[in-house]
N, CA and C atoms as a LAMMPS dump frame, in Angstrom:
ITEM: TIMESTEP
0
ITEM: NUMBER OF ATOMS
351
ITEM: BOX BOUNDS ff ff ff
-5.0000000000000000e+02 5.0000000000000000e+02
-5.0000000000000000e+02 5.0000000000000000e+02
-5.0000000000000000e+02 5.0000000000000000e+02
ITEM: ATOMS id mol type element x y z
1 1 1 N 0.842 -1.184 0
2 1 2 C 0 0 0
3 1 3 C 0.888 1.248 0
4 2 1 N 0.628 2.18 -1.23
5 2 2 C 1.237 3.733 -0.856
6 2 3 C 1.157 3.863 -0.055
7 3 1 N 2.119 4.997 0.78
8 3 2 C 2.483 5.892 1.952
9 3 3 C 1.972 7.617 1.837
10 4 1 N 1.607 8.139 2.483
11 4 2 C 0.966 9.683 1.99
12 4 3 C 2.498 10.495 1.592
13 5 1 N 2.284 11.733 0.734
14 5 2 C 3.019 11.999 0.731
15 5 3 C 3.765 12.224 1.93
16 6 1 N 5.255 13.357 1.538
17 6 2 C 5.891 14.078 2.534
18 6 3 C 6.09 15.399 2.088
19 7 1 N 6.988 16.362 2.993
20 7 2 C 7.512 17.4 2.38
21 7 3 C 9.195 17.572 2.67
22 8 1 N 9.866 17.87 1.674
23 8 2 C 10.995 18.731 1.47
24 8 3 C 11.355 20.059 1.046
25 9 1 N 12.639 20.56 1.271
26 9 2 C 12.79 22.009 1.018
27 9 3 C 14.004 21.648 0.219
28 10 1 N 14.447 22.824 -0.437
29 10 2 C 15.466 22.56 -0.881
30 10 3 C 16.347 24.223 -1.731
31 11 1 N 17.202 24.426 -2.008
32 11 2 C 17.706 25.88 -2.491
33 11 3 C 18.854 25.648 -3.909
34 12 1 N 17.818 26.471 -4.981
35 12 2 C 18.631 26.374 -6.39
36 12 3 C 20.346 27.199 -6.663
37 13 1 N 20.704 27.157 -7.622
38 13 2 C 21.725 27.79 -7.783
39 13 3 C 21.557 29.102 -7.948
40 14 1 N 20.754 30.111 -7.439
41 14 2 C 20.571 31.313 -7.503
42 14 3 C 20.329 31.104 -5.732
43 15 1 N 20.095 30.865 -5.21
44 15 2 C 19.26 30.78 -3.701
45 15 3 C 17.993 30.797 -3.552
46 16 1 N 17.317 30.722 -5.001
47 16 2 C 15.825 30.325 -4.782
48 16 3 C 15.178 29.206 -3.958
49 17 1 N 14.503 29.585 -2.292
50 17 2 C 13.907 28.397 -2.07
51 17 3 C 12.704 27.785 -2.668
52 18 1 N 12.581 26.374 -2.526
53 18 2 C 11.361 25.076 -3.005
54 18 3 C 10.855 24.405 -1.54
55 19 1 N 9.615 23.61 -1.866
56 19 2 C 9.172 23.167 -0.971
57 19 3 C 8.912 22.237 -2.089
58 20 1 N 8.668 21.049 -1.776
59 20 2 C 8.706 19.875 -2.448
60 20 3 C 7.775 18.732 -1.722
61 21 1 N 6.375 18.494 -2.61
62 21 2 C 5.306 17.701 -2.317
63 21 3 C 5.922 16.065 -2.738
64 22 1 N 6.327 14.718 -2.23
65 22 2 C 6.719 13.67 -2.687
66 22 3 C 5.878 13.068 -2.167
67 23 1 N 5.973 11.469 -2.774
68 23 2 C 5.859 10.124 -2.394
69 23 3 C 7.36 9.462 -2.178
70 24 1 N 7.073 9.183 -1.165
71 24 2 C 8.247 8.708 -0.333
72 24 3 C 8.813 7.51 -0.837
73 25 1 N 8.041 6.469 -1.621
74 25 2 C 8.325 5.525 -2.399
75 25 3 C 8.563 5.729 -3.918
76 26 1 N 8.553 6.463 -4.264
77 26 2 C 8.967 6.859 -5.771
78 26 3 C 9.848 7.634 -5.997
79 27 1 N 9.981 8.876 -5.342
80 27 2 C 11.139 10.3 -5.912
81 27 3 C 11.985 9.478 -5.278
82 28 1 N 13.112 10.012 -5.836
83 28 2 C 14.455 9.477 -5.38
84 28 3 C 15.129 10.903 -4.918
85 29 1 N 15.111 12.145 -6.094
86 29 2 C 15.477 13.449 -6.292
87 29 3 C 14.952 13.745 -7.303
88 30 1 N 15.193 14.691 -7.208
89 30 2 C 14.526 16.676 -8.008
90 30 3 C 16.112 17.428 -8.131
91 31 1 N 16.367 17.468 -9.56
92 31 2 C 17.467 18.03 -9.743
93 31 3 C 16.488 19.386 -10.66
94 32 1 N 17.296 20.904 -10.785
95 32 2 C 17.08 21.8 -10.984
96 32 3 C 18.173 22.172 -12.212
97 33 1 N 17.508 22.612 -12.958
98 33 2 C 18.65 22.979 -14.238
99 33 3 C 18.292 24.098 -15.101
100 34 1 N 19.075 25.472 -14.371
101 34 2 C 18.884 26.579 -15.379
102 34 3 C 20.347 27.1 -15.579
103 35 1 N 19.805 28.277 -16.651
104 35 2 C 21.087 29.233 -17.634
105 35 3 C 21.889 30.258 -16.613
106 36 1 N 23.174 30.128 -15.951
107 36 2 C 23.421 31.123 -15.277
108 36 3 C 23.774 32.43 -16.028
109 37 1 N 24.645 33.276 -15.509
110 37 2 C 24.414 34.509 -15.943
111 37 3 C 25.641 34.767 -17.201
112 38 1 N 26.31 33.717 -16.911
113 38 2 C 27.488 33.427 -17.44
114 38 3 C 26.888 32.937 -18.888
115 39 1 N 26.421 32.501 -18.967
116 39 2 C 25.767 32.071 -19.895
117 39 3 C 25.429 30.052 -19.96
118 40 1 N 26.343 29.856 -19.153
119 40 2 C 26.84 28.382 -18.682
120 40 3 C 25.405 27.735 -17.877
121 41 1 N 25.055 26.699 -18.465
122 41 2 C 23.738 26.012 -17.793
123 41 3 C 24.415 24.855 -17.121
124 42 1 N 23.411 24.845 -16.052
125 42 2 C 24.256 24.61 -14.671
126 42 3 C 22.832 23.568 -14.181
127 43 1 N 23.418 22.42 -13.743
128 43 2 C 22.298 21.144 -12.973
129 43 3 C 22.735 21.03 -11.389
130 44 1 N 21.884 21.419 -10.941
131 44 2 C 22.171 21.377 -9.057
132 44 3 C 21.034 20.174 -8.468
133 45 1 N 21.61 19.69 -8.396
134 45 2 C 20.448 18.866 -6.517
135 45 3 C 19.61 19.473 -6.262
136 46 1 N 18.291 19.995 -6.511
137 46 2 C 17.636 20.622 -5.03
138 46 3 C 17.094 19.996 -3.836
139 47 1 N 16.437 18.862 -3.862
140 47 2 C 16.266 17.767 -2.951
141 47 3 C 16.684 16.222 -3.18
142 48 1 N 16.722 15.817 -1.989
143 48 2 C 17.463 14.392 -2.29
144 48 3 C 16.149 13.416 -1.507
145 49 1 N 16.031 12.33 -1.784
146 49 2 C 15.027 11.683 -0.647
147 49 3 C 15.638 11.383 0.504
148 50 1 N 15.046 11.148 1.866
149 50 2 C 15.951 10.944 2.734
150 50 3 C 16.011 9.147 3.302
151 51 1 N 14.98 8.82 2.378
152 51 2 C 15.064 7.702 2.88
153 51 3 C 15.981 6.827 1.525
154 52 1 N 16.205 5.897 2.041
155 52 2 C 17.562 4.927 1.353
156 52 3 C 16.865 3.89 0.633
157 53 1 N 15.785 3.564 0.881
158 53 2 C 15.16 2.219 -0.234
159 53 3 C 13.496 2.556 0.091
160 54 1 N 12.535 1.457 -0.683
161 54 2 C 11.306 2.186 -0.574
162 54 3 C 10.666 0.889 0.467
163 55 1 N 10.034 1.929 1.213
164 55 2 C 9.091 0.776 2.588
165 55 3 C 8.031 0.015 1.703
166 56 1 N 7.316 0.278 0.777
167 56 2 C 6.268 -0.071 0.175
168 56 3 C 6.429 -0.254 -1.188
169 57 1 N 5.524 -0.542 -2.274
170 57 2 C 5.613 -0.283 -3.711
171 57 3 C 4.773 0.833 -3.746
172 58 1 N 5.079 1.593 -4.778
173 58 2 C 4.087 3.255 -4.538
174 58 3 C 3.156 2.588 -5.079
175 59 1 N 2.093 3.881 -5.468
176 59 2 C 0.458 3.002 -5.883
177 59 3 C 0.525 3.877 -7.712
178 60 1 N -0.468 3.19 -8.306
179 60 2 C -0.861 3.244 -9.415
180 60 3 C -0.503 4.71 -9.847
181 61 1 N -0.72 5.887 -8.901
182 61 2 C -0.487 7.288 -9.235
183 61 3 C 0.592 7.824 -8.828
184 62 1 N 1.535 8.516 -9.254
185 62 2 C 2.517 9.318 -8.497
186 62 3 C 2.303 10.718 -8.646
187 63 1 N 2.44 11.019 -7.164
188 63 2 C 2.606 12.624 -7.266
189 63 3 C 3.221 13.547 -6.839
190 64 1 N 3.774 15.053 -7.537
191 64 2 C 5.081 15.694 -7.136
192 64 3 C 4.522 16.888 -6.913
193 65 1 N 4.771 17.567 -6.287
194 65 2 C 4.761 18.86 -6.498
195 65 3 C 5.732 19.957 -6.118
196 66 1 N 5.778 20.908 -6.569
197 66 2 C 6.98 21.556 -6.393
198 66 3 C 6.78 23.055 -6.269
199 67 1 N 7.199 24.161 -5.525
200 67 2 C 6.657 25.429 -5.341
201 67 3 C 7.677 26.108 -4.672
202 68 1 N 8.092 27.237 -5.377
203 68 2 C 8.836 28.346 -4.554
204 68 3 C 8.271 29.572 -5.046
205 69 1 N 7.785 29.734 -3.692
206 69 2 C 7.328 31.207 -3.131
207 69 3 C 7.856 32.929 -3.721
208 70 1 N 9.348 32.452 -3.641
209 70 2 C 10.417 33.412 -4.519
210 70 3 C 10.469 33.835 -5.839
211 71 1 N 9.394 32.495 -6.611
212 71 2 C 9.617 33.043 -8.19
213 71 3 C 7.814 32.716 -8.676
214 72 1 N 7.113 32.926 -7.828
215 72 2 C 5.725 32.599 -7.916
216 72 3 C 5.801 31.333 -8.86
217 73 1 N 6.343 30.309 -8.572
218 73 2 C 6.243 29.397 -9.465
219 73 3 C 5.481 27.971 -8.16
220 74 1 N 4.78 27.445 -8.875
221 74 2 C 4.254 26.163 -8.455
222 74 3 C 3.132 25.226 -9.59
223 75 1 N 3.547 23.884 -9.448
224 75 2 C 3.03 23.22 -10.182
225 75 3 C 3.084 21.55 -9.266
226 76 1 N 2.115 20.868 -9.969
227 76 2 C 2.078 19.236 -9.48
228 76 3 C 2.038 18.666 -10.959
229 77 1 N 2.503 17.484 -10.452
230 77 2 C 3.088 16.365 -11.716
231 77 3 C 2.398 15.198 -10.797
232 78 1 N 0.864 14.772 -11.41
233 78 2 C 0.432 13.477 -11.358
234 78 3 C 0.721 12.74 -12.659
235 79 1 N 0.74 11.947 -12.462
236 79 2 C 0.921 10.622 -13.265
237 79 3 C 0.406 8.816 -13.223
238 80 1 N -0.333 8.499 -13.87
239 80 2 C -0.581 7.206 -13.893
240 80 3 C 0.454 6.345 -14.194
241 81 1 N 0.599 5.346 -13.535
242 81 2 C 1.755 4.297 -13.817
243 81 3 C 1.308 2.666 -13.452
244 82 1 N 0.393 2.541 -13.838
245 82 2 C -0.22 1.087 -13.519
246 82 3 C 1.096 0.115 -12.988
247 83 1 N 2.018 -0.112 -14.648
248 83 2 C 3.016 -1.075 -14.297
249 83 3 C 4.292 -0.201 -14.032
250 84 1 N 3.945 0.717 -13.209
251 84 2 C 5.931 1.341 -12.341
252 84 3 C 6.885 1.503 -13.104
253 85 1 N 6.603 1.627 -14.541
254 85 2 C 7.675 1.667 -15.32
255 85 3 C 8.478 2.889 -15.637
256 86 1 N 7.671 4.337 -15.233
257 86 2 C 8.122 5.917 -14.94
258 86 3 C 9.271 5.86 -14.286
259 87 1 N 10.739 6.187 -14.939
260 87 2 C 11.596 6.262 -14.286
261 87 3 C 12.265 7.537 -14.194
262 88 1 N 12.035 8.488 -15.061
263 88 2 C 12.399 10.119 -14.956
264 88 3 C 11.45 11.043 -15.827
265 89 1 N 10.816 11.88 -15.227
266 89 2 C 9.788 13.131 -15.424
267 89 3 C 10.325 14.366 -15.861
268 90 1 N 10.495 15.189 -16.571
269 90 2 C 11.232 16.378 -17.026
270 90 3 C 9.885 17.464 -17.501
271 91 1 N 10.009 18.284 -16.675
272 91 2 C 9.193 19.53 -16.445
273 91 3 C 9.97 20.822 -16.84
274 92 1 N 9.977 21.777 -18.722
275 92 2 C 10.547 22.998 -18
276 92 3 C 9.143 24.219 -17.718
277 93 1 N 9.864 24.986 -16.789
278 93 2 C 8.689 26.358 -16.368
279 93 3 C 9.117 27.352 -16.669
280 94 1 N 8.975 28.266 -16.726
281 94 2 C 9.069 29.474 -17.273
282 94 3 C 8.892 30.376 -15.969
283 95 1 N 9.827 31.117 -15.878
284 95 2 C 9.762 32.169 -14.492
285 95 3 C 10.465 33.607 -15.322
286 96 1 N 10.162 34.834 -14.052
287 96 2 C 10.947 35.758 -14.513
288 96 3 C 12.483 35.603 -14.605
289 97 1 N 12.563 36.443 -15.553
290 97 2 C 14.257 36.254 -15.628
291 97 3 C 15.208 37.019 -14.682
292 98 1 N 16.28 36.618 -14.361
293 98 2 C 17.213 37.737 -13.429
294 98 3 C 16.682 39.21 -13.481
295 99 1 N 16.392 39.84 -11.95
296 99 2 C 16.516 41.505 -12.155
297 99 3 C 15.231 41.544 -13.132
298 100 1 N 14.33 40.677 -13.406
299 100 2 C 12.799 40.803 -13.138
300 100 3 C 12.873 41.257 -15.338
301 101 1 N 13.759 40.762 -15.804
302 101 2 C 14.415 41.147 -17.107
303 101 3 C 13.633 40.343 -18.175
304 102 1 N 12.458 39.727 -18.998
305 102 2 C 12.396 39.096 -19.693
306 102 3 C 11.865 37.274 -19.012
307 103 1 N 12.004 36.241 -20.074
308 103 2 C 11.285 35.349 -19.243
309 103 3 C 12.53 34.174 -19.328
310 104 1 N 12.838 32.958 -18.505
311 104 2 C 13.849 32.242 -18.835
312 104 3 C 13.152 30.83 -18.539
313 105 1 N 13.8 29.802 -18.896
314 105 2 C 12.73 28.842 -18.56
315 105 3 C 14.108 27.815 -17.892
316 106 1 N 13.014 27.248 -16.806
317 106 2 C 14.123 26.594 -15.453
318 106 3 C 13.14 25.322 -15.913
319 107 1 N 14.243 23.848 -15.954
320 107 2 C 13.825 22.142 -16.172
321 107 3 C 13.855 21.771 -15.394
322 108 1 N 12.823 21.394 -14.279
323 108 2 C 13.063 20.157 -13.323
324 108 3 C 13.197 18.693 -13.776
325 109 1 N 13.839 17.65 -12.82
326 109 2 C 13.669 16.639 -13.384
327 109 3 C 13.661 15.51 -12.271
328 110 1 N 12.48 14.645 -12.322
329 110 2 C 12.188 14.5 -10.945
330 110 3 C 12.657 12.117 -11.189
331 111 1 N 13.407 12.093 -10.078
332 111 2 C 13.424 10.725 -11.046
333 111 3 C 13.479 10.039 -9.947
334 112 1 N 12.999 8.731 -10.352
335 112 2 C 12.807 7.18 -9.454
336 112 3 C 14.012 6.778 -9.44
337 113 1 N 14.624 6.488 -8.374
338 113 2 C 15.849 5.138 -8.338
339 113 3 C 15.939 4.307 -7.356
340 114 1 N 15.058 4.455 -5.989
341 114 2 C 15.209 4.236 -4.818
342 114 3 C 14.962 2.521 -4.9
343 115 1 N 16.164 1.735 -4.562
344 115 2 C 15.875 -0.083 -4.163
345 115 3 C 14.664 -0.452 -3.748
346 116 1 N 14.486 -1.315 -4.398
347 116 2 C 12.929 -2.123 -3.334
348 116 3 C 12.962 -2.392 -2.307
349 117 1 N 11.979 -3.096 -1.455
350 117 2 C 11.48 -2.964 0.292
351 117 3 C 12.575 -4.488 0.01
């Protein structure tokens, strides 16, 4: 039987904070990947799961959500997965750009790896 979600926090390569909606049996991590100023696109960690393998098998639906307050950005990523075969999700969003300049678009990418029970 799924487990309810949880929550995490986590801080991008600008210092933007996230709050992070999981299933504790599916995310593994949420990596963050935008254009720095340099021009150089840059992939950071923002959350990691904290647990090390999964207590349960997740259930038929998975769900993510993800929200920082800092760039009015928030969204959820449900998904059907009857047979568990979803192994990485790639979301990009669109936020303001540096210094409030134009629009830039930031890729999450939210992926399964965590061992079985």
């Amino acid at each position: 039987m799924a487990r309810h979600n949880r929550e995490g926090q986590g801080v991008d390569q600008r210092g933007y904070r996230y709050a992070i909606g999981y299933q504790p049996d599916w995310l593994r991590h949420v990596k963050v990947t935008r254009t720095l100023e340099s021009g150089r696109q840059s992939t950071k960690t923002l959350f990691r799961n904290p647990e090390d393998r999964k207590e349960a098998q997740p259930g038929e639906k998975t769900r993510t959500r993800v929200v920082s307050l800092d760039q009015d950005l928030d969204f959820e990523v449900t998904i059907s997965d009857p047979r568990g075969a979803v192994c990485r999700i790639r979301v990009a969003y669109e936020v303001p750009g540096p210094e409030g300049e134009g629009r830039e678009e930031v890729e999450f990418t939210l992926e399964d790896d965590l061992p079985g029970p």
